[in-house]
Short mmCIF file of the C-alpha atoms (twelve columns), coordinates in Angstrom:
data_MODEL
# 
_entry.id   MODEL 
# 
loop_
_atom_site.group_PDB 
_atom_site.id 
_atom_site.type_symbol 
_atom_site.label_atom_id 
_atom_site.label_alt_id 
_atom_site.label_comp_id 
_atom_site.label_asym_id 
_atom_site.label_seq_id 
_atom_site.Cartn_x 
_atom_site.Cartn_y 
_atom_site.Cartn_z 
_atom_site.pdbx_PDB_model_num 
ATOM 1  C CA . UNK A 1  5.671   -1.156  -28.852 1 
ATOM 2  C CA . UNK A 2  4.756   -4.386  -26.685 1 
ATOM 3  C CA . UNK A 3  1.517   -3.696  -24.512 1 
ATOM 4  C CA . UNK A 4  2.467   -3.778  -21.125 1 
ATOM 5  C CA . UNK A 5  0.840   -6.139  -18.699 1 
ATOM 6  C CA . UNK A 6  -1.901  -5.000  -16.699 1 
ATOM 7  C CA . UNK A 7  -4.084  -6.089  -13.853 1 
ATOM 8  C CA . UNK A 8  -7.623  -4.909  -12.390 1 
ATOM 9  C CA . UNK A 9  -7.908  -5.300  -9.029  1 
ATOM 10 C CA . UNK A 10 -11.187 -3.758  -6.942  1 
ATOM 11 C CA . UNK A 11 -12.196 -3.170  -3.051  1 
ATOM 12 C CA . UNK A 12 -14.123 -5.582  -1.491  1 
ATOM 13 C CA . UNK A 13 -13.301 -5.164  2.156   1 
ATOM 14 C CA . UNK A 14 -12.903 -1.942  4.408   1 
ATOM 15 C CA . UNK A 15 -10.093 -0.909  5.975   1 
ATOM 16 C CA . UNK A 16 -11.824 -0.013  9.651   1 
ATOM 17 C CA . UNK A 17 -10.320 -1.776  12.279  1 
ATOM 18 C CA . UNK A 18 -7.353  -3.015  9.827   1 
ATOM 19 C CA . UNK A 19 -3.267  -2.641  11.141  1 
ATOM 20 C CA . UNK A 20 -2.123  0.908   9.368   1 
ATOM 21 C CA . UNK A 21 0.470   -0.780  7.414   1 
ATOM 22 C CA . UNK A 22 -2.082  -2.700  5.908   1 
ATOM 23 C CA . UNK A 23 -4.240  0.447   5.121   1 
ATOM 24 C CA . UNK A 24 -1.093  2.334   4.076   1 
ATOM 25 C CA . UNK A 25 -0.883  -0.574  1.041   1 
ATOM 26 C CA . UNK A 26 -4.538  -0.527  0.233   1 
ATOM 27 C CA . UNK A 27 -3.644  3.697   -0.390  1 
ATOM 28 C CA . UNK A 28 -0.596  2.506   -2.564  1 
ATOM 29 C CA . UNK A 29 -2.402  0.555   -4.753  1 
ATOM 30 C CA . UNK A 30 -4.831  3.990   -5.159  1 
ATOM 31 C CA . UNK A 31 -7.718  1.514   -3.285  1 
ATOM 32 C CA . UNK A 32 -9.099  3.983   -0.231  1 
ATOM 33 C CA . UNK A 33 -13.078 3.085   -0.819  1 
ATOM 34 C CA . UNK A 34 -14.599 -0.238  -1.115  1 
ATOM 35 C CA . UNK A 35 -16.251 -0.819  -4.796  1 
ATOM 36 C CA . UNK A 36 -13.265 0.845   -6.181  1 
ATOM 37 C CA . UNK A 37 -11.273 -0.370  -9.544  1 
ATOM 38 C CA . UNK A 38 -7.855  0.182   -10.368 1 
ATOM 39 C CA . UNK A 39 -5.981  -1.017  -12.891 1 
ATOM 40 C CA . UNK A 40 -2.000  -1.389  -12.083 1 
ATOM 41 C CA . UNK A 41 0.908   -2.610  -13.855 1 
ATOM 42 C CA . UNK A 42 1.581   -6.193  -13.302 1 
ATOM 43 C CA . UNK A 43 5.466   -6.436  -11.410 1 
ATOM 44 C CA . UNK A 44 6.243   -8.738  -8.924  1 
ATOM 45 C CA . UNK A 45 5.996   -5.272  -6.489  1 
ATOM 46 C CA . UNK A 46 2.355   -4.835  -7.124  1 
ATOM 47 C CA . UNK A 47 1.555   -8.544  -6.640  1 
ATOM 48 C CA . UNK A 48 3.291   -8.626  -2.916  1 
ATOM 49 C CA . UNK A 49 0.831   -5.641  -1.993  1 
ATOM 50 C CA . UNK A 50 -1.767  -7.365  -3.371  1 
ATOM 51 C CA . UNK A 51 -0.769  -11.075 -1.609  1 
ATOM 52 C CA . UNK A 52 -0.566  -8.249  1.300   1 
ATOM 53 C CA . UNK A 53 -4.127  -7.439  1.513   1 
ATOM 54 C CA . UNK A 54 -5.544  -10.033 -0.644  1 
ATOM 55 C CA . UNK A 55 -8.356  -10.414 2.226   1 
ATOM 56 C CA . UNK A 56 -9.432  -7.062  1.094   1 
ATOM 57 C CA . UNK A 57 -9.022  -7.355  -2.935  1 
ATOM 58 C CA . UNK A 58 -10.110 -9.452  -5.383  1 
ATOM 59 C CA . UNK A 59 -7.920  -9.988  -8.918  1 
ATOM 60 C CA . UNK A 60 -11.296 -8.388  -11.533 1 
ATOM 61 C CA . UNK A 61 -9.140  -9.225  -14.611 1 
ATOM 62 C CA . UNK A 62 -4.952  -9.963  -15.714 1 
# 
C-alpha cells in the first residue's frame, strides 16, 4: 500500500479575541491549545483551513 501523505502542523497563536469561524477551523484541524501538534492528511481541504488560519499555525513538517 502507498503511504499516504501527511502533514504536521502545531499552535502558535491563541484563539482569544479571534472571529468564531476562525476558531471553529483551528477546532477542525483538532488545534484548541497553543503548543499543540497534529498531524493531518495532506488534501487540498486541509490546506485551505490551514491558508485559513495560517497566522495561527506554522507547517512543523510535509
Amino acid at each position: 500500500m502507498a503511504k499516504k501523505n501527511t502533514i504536521k502542523v502545531r499552535q502558535t497563536g491563541s484563539p482569544i479575541r479571534r472571529p468564531k469561524d476562525q476558531r471553529q477551523t483551528l477546532v477542525g484541524l483538532g488545534l484548541n491549545k497553543v503548543g499543540r501538534v497534529r498531524e493531518l492528511e495532506d488534501t487540498p481541504s486541509v490546506r485551505g483551513m490551514i491558508a485559513k488560519v495560517a497566522h495561527m499555525v506554522e507547517i512543523v513538517e510535509e
